[in-house]
C-alpha positions in Angstrom: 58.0 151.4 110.0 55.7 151.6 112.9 54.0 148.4 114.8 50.8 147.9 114.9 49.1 148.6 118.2 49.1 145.2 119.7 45.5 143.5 119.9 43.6 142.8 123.2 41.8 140.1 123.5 42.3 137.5 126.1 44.6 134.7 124.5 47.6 134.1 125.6 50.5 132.2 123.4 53.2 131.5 126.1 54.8 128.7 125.0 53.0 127.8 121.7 55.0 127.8 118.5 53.6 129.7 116.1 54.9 130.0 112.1 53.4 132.8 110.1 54.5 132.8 106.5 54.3 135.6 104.6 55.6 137.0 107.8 57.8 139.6 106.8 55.3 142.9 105.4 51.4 143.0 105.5 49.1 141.3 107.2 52.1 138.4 107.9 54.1 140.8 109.7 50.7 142.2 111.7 50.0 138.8 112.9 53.3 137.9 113.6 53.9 141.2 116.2 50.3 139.8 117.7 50.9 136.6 118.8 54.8 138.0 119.8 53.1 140.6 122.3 51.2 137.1 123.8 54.7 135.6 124.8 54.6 132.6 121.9 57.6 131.7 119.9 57.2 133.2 116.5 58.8 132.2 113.5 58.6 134.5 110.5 58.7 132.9 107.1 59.0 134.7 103.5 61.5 134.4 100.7 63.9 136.8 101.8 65.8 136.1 104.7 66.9 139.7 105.6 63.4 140.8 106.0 62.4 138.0 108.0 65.5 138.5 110.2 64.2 142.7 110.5 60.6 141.6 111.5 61.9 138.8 114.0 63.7 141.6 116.0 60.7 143.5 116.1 59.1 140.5 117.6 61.8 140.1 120.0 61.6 143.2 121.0 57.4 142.9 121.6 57.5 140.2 124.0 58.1 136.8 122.3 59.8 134.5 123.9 61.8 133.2 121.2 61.6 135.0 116.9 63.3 132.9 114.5 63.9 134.2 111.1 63.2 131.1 108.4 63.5 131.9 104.4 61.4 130.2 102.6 59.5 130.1 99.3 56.0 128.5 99.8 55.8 127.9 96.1 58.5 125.3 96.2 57.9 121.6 98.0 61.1 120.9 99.0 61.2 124.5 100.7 58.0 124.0 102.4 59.4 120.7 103.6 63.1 122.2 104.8 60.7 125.2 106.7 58.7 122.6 109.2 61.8 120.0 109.7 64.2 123.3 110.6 61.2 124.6 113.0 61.1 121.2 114.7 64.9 121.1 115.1 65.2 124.7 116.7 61.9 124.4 118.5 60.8 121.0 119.1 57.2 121.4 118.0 54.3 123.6 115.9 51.3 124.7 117.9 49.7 127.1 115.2 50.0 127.4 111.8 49.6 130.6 109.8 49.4 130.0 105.8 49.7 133.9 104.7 51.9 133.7 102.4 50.3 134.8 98.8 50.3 136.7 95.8 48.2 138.2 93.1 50.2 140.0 90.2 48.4 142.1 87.9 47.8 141.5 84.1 46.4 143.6 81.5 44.2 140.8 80.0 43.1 137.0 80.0 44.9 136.8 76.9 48.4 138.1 79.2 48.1 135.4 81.7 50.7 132.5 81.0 51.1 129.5 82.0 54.1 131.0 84.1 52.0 133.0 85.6 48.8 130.9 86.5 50.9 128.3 88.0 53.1 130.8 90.4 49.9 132.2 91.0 48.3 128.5 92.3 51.7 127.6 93.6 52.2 130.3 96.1 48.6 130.7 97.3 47.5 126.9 98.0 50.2 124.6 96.9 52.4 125.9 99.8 49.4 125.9 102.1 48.6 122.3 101.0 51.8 120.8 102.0 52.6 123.4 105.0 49.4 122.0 106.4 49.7 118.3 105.2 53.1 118.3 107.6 52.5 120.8 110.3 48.9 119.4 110.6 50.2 115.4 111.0 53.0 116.4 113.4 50.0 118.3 115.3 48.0 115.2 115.2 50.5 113.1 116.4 51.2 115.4 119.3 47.1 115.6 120.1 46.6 119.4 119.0 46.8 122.1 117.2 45.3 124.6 114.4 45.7 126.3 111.4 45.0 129.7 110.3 44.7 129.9 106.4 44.5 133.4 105.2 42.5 133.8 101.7 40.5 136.7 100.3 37.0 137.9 99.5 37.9 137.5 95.7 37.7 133.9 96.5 33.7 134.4 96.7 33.6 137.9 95.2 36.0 136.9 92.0 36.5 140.0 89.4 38.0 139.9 86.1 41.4 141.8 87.9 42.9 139.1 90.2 41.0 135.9 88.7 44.0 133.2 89.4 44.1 134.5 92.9 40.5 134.6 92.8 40.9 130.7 91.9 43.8 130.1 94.2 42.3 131.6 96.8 38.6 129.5 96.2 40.5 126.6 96.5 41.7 127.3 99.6 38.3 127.7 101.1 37.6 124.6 99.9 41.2 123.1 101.4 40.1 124.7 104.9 36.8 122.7 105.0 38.3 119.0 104.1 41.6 119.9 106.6 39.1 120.4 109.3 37.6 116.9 108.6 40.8 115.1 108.1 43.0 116.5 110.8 39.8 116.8 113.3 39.2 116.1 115.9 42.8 117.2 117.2 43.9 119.8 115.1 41.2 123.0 114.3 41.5 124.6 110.9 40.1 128.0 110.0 40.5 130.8 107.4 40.1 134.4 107.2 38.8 136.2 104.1 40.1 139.6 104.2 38.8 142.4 102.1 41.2 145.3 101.2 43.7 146.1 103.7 46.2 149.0 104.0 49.6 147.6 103.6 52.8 148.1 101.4 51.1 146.0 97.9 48.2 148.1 98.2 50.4 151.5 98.8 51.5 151.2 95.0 47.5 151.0 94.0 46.1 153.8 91.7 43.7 156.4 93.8 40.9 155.8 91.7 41.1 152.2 93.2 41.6 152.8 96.2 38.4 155.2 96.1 36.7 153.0 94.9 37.0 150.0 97.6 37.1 152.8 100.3 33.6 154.1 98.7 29.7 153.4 98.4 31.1 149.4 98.3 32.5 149.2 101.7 30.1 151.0 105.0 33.0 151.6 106.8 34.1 153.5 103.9 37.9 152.5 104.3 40.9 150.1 103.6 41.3 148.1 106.8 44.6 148.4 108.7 47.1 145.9 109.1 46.1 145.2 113.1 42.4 144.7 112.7 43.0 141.5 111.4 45.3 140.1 114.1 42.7 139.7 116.9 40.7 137.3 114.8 44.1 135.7 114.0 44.4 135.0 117.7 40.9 134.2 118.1 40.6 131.6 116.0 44.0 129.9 117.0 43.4 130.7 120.9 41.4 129.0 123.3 38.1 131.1 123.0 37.5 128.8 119.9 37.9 125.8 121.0 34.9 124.8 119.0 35.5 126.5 116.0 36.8 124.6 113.1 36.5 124.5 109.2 34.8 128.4 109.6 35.6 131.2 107.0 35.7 134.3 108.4 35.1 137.3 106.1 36.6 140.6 107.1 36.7 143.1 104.7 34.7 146.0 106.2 30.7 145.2 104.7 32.1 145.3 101.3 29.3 144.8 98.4 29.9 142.6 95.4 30.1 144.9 92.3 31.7 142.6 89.3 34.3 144.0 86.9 
């Protein structure tokens, strides 16, 4: 697999921390090259170990100045709570936050969503971010700065009947990014990004008529976005160039036009 061609905007990461979870595919892995190729320490965090430990050479190899490969399942509290005290043993502090991690499986009806289901669904996309944020965010506090970068979707204001627990999830996420910005403020900056439909390996698996249909008349750019385009508002909005930016929801998903299904 290929890097994405590294972003060029002005930040520069030397000697910030940053943890991207979610890190190891997608828009995780994207971001997590980025802010390697601007010299920060970048730990990559997902549930499988080996794939955090492939993407963590890659960032190694781009420029960062230290990649340490972290499993861990957001859904799980005690998981999220092992992640940040194992990054403050092996690196003495957090600087950024990413809260990427997420997931939106697919259901043939309403009446197919369990309670299994719905609650993985919540779990994984806000729960995690909730208490990833809660102790990063206080330990940032403490040491007089920091943000957080949560990464949630345009379902979360442009909901349709195929993804509506992520859809929900992702809302409340939103809503988390505002109240963080408040209660971590005036220290520690919190942001989100709403992306629209981006190429990456959970989209590869989509049927054509799909993706046609988000690369059509519903999106002016008439395309799935590409893994790097999101990575220099990642930076952005964790860099320096945003100093005054915080509790902003950033939608990038190429113009797209609400069509309800």
């Amino acid at each position: 697999m290929t890097s994405p061609a590294p972003a060029e905007p002005s930040e520069g990461f030397a000697g910030r921390v940053v943890v991207v979870t979610g890190g190891s595919r997608g828009l995780g892995r994207a971001m997590a090259l980025g802010y390697a190729a601007r010299g920060a320490t970048v730990v990559v965090a997902s549930r499988k170990l080996a794939a955090c430990e492939a993407v963590a050479q890659e960032a190694a190899a781009a420029g960062a100045a230290k990649a340490l490969p972290l499993a861990c399942h957001v859904g799980r509290w005690q998981d999220c709570d092992q992640l940040v005290r194992r990054v403050l043993e092996e690196c003495g502090r957090i600087d950024v936050l990413v809260n990427n991690a997420g997931m939106s499986p697919l259901y043939p009806s309403f009446a197919d969503v369990d309670e299994a289901l719905f609650d993985k669904v919540l779990e994984v996309n806000l729960k995690g971010a909730w208490r990833l944020s809660v102790l990063a965010g206080d330990r940032m506090k403490q040491a007089g700065g920091g943000t957080i970068l949560n990464i949630s979707s345009i379902a979360a204001v442009q909901p349709t009947a195929r993804e509506l627990p992520y859809a929900v999830a992702k809302a409340g996420l939103n809503t988390l990014t505002v109240g963080l910005a408040h209660a971590l403020g005036p220290e520690v900056r919190v942001n989100a990004i709403m992306p629209g439909a981006f190429q990456t390996d959970a989209t590869a698996g989509w049927p054509e008529a799909a993706v046609a249909e988000l690369s059509g008349t519903q999106v002016p750019l008439r395309r799935l976005g590409k893994a790097g385009e999101i990575v220099a508002a990642a930076l952005h909005l964790t860099g320096e160039s945003s100093t005054y930016t915080t509790g902003a929801i950033l939608k990038i998903d190429g113009g797209l036009a609400w069509a309800p299904a």
